[in-house]
mmCIF file as gemmi writes it, N, C-alpha and C atoms, coordinates in Angstrom:
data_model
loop_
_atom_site.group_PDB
_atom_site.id
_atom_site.type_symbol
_atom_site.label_atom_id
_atom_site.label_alt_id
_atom_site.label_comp_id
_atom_site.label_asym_id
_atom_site.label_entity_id
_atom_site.label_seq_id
_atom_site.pdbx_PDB_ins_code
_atom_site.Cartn_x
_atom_site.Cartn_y
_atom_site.Cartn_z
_atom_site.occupancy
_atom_site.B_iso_or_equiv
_atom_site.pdbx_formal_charge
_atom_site.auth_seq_id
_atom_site.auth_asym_id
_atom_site.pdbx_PDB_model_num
ATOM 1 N N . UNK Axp A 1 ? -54.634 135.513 111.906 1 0 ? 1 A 1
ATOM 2 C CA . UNK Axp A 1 ? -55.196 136.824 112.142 1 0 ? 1 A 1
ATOM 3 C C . UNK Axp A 1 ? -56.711 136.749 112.237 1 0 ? 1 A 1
ATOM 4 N N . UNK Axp A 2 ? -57.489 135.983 111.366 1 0 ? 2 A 1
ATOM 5 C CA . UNK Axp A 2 ? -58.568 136.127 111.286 1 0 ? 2 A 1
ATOM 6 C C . UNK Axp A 2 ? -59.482 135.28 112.95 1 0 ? 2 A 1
ATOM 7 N N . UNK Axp A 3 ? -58.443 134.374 113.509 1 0 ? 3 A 1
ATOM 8 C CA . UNK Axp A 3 ? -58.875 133.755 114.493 1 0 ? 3 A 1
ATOM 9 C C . UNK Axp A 3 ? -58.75 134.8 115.69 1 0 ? 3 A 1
ATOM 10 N N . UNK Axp A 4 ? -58.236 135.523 115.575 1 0 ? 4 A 1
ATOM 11 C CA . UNK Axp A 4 ? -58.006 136.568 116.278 1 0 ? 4 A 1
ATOM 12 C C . UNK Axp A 4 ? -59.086 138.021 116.258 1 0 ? 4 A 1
ATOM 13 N N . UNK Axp A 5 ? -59.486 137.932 115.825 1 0 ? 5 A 1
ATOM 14 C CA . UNK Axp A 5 ? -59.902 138.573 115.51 1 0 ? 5 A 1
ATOM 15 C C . UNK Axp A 5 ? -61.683 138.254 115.154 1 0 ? 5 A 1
ATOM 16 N N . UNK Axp A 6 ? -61.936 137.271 115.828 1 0 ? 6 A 1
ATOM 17 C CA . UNK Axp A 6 ? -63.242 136.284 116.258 1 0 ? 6 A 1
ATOM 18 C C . UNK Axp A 6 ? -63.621 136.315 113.888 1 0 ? 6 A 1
ATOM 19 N N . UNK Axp A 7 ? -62.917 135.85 113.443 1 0 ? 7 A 1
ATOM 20 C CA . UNK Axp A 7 ? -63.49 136.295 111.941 1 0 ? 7 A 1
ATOM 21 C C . UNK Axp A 7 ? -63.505 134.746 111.474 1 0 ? 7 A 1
ATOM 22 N N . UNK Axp A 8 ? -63.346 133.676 111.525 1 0 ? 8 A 1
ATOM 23 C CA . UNK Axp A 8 ? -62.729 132.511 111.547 1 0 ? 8 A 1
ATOM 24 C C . UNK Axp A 8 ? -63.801 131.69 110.641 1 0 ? 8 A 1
ATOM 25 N N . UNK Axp A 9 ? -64.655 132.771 110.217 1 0 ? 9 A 1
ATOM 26 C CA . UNK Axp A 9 ? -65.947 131.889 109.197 1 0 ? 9 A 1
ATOM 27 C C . UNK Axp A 9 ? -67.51 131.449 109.914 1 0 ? 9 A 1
ATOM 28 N N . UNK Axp A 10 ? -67.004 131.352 111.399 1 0 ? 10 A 1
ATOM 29 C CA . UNK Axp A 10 ? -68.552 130.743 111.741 1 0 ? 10 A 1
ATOM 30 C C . UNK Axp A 10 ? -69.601 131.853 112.028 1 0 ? 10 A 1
ATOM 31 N N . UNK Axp A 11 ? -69.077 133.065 112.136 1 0 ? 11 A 1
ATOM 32 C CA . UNK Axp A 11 ? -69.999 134.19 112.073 1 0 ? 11 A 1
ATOM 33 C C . UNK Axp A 11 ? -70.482 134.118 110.967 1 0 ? 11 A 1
ATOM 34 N N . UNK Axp A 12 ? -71.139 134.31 109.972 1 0 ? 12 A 1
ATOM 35 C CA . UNK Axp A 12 ? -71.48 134.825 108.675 1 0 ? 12 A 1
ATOM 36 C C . UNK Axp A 12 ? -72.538 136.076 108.876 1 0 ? 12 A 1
ATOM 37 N N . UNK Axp A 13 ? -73.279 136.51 109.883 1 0 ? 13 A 1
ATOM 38 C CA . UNK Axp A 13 ? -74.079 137.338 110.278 1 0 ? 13 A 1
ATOM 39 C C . UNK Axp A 13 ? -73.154 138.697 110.853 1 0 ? 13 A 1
ATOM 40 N N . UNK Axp A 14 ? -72.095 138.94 111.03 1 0 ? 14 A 1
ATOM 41 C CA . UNK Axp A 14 ? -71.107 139.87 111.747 1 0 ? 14 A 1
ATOM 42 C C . UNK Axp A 14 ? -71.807 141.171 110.565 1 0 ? 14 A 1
ATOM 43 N N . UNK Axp A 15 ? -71.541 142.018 111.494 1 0 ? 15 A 1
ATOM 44 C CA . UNK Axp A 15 ? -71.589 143.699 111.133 1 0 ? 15 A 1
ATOM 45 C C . UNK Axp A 15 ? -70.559 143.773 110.227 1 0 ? 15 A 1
ATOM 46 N N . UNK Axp A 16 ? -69.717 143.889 109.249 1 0 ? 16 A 1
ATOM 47 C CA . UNK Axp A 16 ? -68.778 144.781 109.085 1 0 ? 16 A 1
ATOM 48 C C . UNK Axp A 16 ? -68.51 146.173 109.188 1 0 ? 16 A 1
ATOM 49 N N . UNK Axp A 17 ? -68.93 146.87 110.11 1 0 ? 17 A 1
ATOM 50 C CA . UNK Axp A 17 ? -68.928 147.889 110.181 1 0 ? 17 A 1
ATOM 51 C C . UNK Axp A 17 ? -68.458 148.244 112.192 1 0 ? 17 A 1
ATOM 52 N N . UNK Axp A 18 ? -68.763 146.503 112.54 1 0 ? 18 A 1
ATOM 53 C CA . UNK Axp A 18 ? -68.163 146.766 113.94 1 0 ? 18 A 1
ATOM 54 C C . UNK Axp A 18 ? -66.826 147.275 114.669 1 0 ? 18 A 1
ATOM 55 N N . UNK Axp A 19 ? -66.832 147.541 115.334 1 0 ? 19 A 1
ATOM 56 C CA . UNK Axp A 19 ? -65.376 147.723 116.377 1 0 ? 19 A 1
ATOM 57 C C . UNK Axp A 19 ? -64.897 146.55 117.266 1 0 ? 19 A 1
ATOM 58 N N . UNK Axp A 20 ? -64.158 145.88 116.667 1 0 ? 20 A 1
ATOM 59 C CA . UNK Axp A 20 ? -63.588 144.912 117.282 1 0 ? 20 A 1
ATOM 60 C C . UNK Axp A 20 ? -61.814 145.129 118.171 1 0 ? 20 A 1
ATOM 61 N N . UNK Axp A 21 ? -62.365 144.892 119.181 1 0 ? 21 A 1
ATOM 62 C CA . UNK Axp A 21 ? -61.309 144.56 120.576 1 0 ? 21 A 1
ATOM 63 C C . UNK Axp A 21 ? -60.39 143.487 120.273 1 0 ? 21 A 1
ATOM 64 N N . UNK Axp A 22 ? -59.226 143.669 120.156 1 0 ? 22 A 1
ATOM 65 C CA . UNK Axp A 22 ? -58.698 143.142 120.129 1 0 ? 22 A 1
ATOM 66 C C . UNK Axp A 22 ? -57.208 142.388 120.638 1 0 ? 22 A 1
ATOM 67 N N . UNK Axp A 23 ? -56.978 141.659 121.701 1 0 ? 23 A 1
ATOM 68 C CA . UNK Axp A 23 ? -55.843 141.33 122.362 1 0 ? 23 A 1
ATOM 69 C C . UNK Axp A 23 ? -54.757 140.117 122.574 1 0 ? 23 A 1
ATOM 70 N N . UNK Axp A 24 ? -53.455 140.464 121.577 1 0 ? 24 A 1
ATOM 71 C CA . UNK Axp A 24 ? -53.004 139.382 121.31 1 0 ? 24 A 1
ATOM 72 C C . UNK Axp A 24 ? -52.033 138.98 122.25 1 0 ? 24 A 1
ATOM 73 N N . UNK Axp A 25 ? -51.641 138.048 122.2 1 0 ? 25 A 1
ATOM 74 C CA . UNK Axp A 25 ? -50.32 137.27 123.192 1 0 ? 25 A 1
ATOM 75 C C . UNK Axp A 25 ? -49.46 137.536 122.336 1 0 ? 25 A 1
ATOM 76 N N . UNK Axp A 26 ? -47.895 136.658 122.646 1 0 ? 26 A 1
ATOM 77 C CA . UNK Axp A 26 ? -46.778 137.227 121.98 1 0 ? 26 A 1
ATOM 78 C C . UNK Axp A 26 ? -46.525 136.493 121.102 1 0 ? 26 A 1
ATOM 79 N N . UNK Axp A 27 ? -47.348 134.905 120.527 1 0 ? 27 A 1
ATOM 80 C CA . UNK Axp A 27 ? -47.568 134.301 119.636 1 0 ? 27 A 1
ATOM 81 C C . UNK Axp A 27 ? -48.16 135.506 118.356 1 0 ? 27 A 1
ATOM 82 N N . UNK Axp A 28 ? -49.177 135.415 118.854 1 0 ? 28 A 1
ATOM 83 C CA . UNK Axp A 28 ? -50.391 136.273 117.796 1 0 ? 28 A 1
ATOM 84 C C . UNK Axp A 28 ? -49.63 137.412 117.556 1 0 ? 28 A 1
ATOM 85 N N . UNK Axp A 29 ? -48.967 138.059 118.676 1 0 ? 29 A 1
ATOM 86 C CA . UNK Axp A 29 ? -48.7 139.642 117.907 1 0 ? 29 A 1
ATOM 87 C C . UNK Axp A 29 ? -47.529 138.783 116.348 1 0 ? 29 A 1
ATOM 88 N N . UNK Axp A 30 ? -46.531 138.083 116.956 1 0 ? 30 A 1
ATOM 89 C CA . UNK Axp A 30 ? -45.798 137.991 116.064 1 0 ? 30 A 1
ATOM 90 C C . UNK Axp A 30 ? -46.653 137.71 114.074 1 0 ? 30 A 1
ATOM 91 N N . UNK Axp A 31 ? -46.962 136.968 114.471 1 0 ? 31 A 1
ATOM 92 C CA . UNK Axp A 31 ? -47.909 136.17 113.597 1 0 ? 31 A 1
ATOM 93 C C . UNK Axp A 31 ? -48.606 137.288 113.141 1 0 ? 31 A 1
ATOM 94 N N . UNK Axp A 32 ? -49.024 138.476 113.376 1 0 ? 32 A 1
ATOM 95 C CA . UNK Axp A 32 ? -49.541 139.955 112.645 1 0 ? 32 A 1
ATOM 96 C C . UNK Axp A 32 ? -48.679 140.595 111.935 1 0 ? 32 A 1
ATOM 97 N N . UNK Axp A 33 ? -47.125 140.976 112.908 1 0 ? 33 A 1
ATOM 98 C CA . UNK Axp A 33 ? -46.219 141.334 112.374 1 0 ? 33 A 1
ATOM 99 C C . UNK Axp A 33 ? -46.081 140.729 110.848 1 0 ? 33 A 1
ATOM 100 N N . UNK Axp A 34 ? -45.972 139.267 110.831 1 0 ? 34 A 1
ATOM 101 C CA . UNK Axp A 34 ? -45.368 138.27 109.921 1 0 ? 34 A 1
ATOM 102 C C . UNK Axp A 34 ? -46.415 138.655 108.391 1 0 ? 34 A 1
ATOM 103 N N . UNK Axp A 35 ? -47.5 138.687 108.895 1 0 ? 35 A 1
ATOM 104 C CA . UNK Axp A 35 ? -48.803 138.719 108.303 1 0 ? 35 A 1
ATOM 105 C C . UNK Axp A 35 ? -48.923 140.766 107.202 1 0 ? 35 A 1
ATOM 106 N N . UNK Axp A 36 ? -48.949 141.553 108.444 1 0 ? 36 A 1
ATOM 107 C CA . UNK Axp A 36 ? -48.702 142.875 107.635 1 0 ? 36 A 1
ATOM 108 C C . UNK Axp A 36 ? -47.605 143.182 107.239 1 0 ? 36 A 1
ATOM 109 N N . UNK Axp A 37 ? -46.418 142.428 107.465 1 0 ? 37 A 1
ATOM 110 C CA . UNK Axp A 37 ? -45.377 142.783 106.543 1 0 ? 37 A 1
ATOM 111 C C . UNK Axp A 37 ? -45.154 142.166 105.342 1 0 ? 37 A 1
ATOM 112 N N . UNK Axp A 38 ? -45.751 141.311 105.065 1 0 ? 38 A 1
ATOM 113 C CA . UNK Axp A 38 ? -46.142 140.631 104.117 1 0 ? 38 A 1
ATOM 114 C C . UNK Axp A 38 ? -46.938 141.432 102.919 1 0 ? 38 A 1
ATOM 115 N N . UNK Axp A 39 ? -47.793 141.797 103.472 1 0 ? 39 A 1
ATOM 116 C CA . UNK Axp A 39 ? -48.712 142.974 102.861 1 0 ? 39 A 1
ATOM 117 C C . UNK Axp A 39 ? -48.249 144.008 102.256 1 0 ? 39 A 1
ATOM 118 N N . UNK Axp A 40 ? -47.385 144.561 103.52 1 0 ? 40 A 1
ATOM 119 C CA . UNK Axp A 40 ? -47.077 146.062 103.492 1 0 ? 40 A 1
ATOM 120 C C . UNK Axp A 40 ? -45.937 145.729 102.286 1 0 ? 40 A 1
ATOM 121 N N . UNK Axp A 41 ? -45.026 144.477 101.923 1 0 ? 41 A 1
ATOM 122 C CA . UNK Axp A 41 ? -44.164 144.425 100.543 1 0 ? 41 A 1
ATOM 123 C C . UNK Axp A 41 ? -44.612 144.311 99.521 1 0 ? 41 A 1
ATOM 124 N N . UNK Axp A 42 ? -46.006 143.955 99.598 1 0 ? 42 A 1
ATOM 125 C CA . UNK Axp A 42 ? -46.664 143.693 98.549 1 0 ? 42 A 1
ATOM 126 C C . UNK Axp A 42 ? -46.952 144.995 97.786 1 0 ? 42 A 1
ATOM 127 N N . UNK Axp A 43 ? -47.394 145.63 98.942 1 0 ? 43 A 1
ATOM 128 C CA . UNK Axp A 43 ? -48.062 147.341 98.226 1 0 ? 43 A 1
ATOM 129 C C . UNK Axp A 43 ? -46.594 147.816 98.224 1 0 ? 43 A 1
ATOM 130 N N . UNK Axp A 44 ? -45.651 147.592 98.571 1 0 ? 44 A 1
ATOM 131 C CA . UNK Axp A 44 ? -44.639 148.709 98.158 1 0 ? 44 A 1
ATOM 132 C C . UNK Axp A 44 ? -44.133 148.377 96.566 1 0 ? 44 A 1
ATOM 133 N N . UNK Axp A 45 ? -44.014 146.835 96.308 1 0 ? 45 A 1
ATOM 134 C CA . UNK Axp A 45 ? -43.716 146.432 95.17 1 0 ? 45 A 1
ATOM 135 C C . UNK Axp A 45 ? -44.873 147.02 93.861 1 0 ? 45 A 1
ATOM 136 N N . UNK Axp A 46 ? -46.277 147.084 94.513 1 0 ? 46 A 1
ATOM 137 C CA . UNK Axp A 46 ? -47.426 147.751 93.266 1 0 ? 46 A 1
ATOM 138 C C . UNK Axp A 46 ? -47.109 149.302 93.367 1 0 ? 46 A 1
ATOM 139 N N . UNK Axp A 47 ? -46.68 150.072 94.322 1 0 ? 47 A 1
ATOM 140 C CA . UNK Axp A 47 ? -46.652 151.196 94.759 1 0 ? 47 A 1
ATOM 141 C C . UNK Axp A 47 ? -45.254 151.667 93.59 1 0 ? 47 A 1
ATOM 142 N N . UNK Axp A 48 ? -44.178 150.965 93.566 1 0 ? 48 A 1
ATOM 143 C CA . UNK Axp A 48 ? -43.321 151.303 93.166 1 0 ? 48 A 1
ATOM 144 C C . UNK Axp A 48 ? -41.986 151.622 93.904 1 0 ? 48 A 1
ATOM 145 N N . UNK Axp A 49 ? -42.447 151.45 95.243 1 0 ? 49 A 1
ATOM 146 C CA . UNK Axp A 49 ? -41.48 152.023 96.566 1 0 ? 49 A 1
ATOM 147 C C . UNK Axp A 49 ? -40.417 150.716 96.413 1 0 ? 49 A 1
ATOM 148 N N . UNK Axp A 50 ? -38.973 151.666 96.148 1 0 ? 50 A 1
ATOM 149 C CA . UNK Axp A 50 ? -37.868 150.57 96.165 1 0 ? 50 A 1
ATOM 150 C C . UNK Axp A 50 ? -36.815 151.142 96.945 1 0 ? 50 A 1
ATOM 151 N N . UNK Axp A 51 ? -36.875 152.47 97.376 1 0 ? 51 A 1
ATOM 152 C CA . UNK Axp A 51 ? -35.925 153.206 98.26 1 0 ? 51 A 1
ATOM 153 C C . UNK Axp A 51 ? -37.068 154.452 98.824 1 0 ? 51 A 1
ATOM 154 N N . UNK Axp A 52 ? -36.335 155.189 99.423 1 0 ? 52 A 1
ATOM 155 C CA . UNK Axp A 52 ? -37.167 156.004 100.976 1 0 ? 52 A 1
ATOM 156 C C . UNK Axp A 52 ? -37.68 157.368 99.805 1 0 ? 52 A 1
ATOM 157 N N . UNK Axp A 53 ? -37.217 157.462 98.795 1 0 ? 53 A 1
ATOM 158 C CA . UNK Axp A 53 ? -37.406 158.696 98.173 1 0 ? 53 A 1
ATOM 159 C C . UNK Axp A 53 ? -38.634 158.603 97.029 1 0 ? 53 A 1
ATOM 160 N N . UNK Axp A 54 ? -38.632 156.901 96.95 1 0 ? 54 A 1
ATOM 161 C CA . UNK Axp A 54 ? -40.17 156.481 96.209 1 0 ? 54 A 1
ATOM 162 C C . UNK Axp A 54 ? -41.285 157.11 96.964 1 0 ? 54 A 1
ATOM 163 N N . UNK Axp A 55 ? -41.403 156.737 98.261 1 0 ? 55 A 1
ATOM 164 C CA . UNK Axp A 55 ? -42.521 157.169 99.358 1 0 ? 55 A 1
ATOM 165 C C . UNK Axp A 55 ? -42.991 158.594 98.963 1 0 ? 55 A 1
ATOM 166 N N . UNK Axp A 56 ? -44.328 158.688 98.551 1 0 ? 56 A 1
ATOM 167 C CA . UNK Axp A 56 ? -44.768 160.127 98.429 1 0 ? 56 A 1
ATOM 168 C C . UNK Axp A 56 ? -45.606 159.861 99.445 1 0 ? 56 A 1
ATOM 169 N N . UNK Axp A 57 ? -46.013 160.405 100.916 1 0 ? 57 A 1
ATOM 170 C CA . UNK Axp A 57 ? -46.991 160.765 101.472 1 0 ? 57 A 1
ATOM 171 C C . UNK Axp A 57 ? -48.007 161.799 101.937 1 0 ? 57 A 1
ATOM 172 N N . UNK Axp A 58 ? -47.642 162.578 100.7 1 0 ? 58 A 1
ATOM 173 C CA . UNK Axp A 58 ? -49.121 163.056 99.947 1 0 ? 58 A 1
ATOM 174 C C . UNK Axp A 58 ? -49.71 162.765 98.982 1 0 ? 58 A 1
ATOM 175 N N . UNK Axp A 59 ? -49.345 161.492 98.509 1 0 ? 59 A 1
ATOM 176 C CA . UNK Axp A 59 ? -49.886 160.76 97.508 1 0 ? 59 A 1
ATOM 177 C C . UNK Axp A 59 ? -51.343 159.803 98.393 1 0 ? 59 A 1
ATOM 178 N N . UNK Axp A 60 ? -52.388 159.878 97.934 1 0 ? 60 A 1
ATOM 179 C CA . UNK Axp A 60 ? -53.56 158.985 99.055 1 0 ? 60 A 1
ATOM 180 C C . UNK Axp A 60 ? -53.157 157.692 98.626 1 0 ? 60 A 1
ATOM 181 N N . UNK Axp A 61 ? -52.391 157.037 97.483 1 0 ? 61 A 1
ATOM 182 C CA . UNK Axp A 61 ? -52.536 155.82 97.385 1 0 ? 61 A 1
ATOM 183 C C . UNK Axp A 61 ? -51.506 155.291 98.399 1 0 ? 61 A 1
ATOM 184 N N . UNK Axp A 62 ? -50.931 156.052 99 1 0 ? 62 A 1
ATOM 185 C CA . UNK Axp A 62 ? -49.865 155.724 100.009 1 0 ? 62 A 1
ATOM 186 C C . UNK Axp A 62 ? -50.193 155.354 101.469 1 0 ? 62 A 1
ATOM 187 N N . UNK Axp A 63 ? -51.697 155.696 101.897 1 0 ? 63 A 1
ATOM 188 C CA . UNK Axp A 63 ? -52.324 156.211 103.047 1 0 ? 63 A 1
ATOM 189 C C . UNK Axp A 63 ? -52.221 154.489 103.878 1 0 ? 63 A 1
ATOM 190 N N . UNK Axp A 64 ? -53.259 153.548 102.795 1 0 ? 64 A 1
ATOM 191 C CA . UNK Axp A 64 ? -52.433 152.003 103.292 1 0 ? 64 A 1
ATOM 192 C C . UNK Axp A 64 ? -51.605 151.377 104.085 1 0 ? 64 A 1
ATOM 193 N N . UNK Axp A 65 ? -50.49 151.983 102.701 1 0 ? 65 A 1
ATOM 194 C CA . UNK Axp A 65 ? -48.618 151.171 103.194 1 0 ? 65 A 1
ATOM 195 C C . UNK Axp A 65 ? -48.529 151.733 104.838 1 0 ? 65 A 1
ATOM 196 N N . UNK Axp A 66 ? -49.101 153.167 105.056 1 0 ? 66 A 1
ATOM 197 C CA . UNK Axp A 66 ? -48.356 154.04 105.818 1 0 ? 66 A 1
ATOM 198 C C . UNK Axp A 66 ? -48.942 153.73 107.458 1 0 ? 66 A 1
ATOM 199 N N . UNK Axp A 67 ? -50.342 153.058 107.497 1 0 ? 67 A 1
ATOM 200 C CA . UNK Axp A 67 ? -51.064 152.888 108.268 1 0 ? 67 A 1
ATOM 201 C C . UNK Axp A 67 ? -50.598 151.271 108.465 1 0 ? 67 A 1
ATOM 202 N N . UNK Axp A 68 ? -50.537 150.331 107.577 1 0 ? 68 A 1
ATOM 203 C CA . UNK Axp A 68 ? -49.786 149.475 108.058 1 0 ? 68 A 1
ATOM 204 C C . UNK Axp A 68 ? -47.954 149.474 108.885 1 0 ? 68 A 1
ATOM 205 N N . UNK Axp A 69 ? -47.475 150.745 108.488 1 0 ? 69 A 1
ATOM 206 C CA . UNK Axp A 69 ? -46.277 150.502 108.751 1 0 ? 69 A 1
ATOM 207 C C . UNK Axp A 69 ? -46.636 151.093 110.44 1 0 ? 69 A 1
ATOM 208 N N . UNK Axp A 70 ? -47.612 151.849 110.744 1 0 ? 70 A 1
ATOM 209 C CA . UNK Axp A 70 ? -47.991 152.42 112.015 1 0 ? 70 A 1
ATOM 210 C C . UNK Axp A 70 ? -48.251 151.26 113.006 1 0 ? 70 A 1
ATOM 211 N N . UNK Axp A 71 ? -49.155 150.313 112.21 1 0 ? 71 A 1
ATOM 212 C CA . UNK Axp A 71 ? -49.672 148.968 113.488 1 0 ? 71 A 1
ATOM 213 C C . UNK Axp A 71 ? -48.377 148.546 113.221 1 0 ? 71 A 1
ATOM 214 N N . UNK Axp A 72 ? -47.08 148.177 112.466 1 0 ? 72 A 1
ATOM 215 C CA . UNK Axp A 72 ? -46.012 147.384 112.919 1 0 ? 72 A 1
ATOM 216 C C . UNK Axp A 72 ? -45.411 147.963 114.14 1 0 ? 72 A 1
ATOM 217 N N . UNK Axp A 73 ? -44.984 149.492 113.857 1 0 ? 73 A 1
ATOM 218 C CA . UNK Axp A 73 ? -44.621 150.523 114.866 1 0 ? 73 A 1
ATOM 219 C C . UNK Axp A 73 ? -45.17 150.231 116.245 1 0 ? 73 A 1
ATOM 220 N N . UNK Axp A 74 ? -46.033 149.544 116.362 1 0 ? 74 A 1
ATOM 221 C CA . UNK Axp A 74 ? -46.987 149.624 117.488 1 0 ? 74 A 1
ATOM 222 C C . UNK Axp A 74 ? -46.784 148.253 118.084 1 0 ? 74 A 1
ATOM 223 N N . UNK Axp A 75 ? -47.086 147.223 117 1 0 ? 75 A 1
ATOM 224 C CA . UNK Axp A 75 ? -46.492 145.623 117.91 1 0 ? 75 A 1
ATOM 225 C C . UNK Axp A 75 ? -44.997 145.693 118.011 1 0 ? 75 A 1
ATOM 226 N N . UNK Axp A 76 ? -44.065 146.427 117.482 1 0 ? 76 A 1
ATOM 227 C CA . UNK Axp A 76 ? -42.839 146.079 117.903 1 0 ? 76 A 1
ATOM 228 C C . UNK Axp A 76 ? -42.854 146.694 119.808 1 0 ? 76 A 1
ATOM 229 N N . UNK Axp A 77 ? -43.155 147.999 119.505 1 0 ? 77 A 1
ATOM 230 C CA . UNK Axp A 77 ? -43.105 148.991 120.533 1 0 ? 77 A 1
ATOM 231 C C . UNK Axp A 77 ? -43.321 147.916 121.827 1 0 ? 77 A 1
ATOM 232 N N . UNK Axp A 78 ? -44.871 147.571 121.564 1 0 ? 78 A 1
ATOM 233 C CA . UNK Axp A 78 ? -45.73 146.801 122.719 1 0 ? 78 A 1
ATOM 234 C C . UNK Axp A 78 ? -45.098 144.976 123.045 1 0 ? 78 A 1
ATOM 235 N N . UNK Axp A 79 ? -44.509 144.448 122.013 1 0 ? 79 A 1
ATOM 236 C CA . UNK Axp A 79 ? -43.366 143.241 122.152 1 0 ? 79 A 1
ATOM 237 C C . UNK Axp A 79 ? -42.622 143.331 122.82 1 0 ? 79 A 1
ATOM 238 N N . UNK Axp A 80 ? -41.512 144.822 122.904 1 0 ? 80 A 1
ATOM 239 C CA . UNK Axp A 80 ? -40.264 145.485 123.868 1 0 ? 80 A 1
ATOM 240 C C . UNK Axp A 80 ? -40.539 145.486 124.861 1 0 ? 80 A 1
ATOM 241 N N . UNK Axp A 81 ? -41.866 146.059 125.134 1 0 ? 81 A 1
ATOM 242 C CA . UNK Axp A 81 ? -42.639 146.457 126.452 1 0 ? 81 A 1
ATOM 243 C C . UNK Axp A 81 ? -42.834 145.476 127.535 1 0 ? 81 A 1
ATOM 244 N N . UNK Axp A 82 ? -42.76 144.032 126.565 1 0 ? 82 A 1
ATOM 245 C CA . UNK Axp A 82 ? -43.557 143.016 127.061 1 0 ? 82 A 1
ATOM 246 C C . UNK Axp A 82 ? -42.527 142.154 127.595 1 0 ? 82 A 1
């Protein structure tokens, strides 16, 4: 992800605050997928989420999980497409 995303260490001067473009092949998308779902179990396991009725999303600590589960929504979508 991070090679992807030009982050790979040799910048050390980068903005964090930039907008980065970003366009993966069907290697890389997978390899995101693999990568935020990884994540996204992680926060459900600290979250407490073990079935659909855990999910509070009016809870803000939820805002995360929910935005990651959106970019999966989005590489599957754009994988189908492809």
């Amino acid at each position: 992800m991070l090679q992807t995303l030009g982050m790979d260490g040799g910048d050390t001067d980068a903005d964090p605050d930039a907008t980065i473009s970003v366009a993966l092949g069907e290697s890389e998308a997978l390899a995101w997928m693999r990568t935020l779902s990884a994540v996204r179990l992680v926060l459900a396991s600290r979250l407490g989420i073990q079935t659909e009725d855990d999910h509070q999303p009016d809870d803000p600590r939820f805002g995360v999980y929910d935005w990651i589960g959106y970019r999966l929504d989005g590489l599957v979508a754009a994988l189908d497409r492809g």
